[in-house]
N, CA and C of each residue as an Amber inpcrd file, in Angstrom:
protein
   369
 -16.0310000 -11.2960000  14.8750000 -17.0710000 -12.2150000  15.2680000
 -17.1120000 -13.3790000  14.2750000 -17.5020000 -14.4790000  14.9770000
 -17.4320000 -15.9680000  13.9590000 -18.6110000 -16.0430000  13.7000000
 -18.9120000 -16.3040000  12.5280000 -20.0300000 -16.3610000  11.4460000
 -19.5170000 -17.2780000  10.2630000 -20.7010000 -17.9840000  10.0470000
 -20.7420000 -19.2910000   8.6740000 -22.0310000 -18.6970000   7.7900000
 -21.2330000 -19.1100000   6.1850000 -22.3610000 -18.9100000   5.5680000
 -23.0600000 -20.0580000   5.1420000 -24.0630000 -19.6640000   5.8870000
 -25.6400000 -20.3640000   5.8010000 -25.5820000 -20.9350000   4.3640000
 -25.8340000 -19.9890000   3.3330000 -25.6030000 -20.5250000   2.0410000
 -25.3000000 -21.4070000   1.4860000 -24.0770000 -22.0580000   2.3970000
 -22.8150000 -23.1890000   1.7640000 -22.8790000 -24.2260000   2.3160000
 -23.7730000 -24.5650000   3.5980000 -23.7970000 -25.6890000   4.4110000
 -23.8280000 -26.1890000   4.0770000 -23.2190000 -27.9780000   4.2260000
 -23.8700000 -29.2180000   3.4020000 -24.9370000 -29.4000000   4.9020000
 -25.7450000 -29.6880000   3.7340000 -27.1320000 -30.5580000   5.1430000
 -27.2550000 -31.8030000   5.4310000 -26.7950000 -32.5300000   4.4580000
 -27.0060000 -33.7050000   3.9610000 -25.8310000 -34.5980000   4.0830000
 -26.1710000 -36.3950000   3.8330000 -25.5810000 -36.9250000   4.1450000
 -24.4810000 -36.9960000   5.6760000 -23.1320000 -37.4750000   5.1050000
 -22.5480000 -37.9740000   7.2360000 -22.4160000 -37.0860000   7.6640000
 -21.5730000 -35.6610000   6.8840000 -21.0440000 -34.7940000   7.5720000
 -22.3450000 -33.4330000   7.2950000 -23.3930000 -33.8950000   7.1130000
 -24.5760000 -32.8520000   7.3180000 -25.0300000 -32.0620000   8.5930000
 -24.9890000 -30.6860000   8.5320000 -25.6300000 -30.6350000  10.3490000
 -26.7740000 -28.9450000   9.7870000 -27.5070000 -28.1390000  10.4250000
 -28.1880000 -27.3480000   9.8760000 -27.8450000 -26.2940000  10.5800000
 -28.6780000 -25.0860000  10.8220000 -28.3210000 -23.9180000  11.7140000
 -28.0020000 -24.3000000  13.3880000 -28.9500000 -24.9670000  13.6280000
 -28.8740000 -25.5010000  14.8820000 -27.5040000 -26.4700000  15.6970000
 -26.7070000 -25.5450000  14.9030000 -25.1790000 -26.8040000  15.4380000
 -24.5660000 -25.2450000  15.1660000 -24.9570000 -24.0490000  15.0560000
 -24.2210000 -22.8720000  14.7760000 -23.1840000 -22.6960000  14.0190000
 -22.1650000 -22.6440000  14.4190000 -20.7970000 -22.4060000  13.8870000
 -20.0520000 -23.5450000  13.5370000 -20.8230000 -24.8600000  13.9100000
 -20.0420000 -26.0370000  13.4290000 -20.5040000 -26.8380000  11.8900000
 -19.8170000 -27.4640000  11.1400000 -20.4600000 -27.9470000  10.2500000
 -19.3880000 -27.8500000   8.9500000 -19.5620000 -28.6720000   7.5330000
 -18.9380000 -28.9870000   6.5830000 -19.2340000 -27.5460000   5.3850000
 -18.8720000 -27.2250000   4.8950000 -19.3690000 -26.2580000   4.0240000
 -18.8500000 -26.3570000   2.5710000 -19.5310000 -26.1640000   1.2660000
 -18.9300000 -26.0760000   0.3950000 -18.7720000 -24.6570000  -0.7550000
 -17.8540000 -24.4400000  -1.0180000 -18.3570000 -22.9530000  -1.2200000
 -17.2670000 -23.0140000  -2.7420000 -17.9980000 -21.9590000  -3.7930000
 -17.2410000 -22.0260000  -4.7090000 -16.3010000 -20.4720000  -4.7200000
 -14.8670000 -20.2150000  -4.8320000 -13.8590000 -19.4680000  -4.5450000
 -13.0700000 -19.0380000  -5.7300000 -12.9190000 -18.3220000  -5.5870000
 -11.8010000 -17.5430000  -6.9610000 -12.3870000 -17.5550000  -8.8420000
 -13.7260000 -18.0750000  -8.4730000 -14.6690000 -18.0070000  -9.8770000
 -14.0620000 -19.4160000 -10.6980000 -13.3710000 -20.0800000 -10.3540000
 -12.9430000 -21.7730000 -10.8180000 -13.0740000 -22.7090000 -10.0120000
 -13.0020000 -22.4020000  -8.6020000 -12.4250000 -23.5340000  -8.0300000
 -13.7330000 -23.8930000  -6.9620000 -13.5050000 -25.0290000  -5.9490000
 -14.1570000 -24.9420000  -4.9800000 -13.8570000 -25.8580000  -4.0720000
 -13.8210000 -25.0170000  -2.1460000 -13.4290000 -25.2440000  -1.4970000
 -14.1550000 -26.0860000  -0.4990000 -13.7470000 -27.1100000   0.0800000
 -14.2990000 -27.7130000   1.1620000 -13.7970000 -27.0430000   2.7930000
 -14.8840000 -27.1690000   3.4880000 -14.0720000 -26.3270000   4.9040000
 -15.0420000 -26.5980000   6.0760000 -14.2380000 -27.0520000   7.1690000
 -14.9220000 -27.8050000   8.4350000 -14.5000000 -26.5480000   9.2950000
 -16.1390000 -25.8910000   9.8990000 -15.8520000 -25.2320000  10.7240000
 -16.1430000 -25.3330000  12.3440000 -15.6160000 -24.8700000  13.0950000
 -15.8830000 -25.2280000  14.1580000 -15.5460000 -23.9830000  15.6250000
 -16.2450000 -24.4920000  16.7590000 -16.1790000 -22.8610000  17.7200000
 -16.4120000 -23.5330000  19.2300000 -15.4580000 -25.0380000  18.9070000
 -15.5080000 -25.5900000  20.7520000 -13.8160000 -25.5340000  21.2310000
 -14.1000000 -25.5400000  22.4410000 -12.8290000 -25.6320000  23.2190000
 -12.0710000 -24.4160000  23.2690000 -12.7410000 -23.5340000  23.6170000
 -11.8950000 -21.9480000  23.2150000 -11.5390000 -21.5180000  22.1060000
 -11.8680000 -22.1990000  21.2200000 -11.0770000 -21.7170000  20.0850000
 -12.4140000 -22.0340000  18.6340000 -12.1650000 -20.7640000  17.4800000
 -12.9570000 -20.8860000  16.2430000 -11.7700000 -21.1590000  15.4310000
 -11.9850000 -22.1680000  14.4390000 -11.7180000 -22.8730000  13.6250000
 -12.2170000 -23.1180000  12.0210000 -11.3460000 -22.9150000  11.0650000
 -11.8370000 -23.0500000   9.6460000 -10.7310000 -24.3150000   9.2190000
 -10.9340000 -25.5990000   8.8220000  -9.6420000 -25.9810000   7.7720000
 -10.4790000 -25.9380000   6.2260000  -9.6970000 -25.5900000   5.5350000
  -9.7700000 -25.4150000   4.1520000  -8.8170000 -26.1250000   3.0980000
  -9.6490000 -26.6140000   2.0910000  -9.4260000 -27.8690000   1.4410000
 -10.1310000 -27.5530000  -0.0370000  -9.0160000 -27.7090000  -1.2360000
  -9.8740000 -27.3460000  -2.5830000  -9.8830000 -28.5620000  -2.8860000
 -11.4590000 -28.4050000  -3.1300000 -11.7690000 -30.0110000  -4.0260000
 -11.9200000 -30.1210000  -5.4380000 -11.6640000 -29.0310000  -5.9540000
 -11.1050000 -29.2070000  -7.4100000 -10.1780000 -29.3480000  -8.2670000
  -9.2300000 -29.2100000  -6.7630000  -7.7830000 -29.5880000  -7.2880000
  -7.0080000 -29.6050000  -6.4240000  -7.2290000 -30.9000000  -6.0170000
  -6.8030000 -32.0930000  -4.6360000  -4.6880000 -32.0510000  -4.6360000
  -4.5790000 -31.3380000  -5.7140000  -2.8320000 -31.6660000  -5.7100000
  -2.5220000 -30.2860000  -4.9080000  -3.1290000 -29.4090000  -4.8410000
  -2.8330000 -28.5450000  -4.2900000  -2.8600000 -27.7000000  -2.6790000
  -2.6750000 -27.0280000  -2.2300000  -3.0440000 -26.1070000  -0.9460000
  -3.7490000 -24.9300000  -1.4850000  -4.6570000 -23.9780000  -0.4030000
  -5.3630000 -22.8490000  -1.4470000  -4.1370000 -21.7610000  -1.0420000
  -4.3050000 -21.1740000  -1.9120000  -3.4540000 -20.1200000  -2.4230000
  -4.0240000 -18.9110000  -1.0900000  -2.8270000 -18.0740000  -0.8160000
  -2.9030000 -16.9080000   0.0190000  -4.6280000 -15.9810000  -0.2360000
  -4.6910000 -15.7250000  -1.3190000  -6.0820000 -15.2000000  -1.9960000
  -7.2370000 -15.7710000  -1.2280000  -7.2680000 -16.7820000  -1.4700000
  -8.3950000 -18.0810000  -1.4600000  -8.3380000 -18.3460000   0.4380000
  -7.6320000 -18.4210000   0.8230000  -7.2680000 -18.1200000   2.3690000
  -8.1590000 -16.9450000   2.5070000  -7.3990000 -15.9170000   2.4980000
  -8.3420000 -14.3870000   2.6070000  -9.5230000 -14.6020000   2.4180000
  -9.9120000 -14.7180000   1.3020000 -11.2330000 -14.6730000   0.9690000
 -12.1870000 -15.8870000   2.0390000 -11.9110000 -17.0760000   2.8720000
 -12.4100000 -17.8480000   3.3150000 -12.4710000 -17.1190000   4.7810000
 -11.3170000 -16.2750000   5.0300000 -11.2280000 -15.8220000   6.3300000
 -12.2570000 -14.6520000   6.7170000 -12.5520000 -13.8800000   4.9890000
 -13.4700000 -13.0650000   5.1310000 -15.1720000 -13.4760000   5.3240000
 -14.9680000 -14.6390000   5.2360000 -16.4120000 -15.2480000   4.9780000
 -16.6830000 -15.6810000   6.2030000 -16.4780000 -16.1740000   7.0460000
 -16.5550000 -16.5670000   8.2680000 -15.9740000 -15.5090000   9.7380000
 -15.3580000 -14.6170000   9.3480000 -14.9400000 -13.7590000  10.3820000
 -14.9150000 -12.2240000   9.9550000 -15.1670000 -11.1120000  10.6500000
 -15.1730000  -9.5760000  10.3780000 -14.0350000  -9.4930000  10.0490000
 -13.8440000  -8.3000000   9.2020000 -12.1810000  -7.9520000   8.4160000
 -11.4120000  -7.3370000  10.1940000 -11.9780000  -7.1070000  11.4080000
 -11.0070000  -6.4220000  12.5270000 -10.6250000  -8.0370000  12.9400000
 -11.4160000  -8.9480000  12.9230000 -10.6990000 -10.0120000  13.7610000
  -8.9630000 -10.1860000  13.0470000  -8.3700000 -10.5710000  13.9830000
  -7.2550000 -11.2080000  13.7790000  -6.9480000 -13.2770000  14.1450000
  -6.5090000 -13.6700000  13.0700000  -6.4670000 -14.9330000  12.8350000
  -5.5160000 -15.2840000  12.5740000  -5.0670000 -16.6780000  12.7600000
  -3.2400000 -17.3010000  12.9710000  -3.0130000 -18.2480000  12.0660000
  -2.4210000 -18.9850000  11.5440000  -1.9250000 -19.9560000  10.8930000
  -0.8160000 -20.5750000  11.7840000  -0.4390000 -21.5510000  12.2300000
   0.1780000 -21.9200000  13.1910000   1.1610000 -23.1170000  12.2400000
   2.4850000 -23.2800000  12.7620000   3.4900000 -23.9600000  12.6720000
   3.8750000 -24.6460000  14.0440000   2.9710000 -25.8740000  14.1210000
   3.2310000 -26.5730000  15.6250000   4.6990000 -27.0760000  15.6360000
   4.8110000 -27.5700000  17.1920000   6.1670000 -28.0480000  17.7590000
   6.3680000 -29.4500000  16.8590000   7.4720000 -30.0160000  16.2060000
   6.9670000 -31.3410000  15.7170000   6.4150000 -32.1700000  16.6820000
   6.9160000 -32.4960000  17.9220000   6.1190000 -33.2330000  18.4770000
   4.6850000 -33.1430000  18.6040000   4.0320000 -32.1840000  18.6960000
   2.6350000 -32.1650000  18.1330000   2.2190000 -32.2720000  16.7670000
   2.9480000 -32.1640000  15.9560000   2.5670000 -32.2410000  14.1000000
   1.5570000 -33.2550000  14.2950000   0.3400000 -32.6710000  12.9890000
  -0.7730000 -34.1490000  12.6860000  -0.7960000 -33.3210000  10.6190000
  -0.7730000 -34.3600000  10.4170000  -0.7850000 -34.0690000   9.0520000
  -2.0430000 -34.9980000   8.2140000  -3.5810000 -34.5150000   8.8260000
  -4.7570000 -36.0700000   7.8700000  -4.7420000 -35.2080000   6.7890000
  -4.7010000 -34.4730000   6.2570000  -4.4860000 -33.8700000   5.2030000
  -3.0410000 -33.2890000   4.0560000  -2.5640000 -33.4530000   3.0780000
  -1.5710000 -32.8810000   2.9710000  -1.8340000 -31.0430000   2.4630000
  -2.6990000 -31.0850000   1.9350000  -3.2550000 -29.9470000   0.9820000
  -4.1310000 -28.9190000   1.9480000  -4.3250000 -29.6160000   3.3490000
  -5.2940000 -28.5690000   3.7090000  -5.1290000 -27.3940000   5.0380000
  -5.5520000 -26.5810000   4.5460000  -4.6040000 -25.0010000   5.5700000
  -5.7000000 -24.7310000   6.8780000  -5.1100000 -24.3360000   7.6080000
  -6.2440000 -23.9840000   8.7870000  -5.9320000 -22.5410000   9.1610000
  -7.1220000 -22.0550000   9.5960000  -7.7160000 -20.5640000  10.5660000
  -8.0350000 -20.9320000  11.5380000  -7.0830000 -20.2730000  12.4170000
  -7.1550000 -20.3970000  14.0420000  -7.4770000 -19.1310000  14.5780000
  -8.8240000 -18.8690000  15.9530000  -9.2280000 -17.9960000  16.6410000
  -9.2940000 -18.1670000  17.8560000  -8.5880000 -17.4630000  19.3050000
  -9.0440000 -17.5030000  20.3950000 -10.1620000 -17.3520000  20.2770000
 -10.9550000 -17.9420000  21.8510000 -12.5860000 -17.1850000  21.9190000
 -12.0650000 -16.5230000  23.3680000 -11.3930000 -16.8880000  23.8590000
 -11.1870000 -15.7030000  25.3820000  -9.9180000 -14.7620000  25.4960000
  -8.9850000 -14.6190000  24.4900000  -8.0210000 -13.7450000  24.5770000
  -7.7520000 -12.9870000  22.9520000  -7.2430000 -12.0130000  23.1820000
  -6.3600000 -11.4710000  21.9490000  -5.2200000 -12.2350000  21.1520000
  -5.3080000 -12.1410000  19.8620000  -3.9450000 -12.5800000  19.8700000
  -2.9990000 -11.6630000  19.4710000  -1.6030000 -11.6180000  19.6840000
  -0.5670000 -10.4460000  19.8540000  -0.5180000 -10.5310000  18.1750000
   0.0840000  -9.0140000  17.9020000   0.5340000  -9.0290000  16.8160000
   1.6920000  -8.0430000  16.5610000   2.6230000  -8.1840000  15.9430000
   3.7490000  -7.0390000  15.7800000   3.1670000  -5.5880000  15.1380000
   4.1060000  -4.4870000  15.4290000   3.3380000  -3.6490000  14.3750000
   3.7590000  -3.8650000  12.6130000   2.7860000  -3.0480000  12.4290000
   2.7440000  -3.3420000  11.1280000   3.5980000  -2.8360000  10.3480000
   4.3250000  -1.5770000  10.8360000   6.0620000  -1.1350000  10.0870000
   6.5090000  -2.3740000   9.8460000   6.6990000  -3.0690000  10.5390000
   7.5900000  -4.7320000  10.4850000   7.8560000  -5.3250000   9.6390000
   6.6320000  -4.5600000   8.8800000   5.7000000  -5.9610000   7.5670000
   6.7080000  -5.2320000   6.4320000   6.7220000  -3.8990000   6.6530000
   6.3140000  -2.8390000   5.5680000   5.7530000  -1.4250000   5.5890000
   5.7410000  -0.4080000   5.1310000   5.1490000   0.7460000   4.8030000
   3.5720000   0.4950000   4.5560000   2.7600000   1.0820000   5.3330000
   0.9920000   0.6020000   4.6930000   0.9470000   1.6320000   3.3030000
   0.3160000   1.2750000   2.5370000   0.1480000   1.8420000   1.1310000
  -1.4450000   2.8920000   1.3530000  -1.5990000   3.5830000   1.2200000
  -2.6470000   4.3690000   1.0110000  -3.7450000   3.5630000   0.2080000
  -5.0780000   3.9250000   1.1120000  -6.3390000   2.9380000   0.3350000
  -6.9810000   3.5920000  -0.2490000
């Protein structure tokens, strides 16, 4: 299920919006105990949406960790979520640094099994 934390909203200024816009809106949230992430979320057109963007250190992309952890914040650990490598003819690049979370809202998305990956390790 898609969920934003309330907590992190910006309210204020252009890209301000409050509960009442739900799942859409700018958020700022601080990540990995140094850093902190900017992230536009969104839940139109079939699809929930996170892009993620560290604004403390603009030379970079967030790290696999920092991903996780954003994916956990906005979605239950059962959802499954994509990172996508478009066709070039569709490529848009307004960002160089910034990663996106992609969610159907009306279908599953497939996934291989998980032997594929690897052996699961005991939790």
């Amino acid at each position: 299920m898609f969920h934003v934390p309330e907590q992190w909203r910006i309210r204020n200024g252009p890209i301000g919006t409050d509960e009442s816009h739900g799942c859409n809106g700018a958020f700022m949230m601080p990540i990995n105990g140094t850093a902190m992430a900017h992230i536009i979320a969104s839940d139109g057109g079939g699809w929930q949406h996170v892009s993620i963007s560290i604004t403390s250190d603009r030379g970079r992309c967030p790290t696999w960790d920092e991903m996780a952890f954003i994916a956990r914040m906005f979605w239950d650990d059962d959802d499954v979520l994509v990172q996508y490598r478009p066709a070039k003819r569709d490529y848009v690049n307004c960002h160089p640094y910034t990663l996106h979370w992609w969610r159907p809202m009306n279908e599953s998305v497939p996934t291989p099994p998980s032997i594929f990956v690897g052996p699961k390790r005991d939790e």
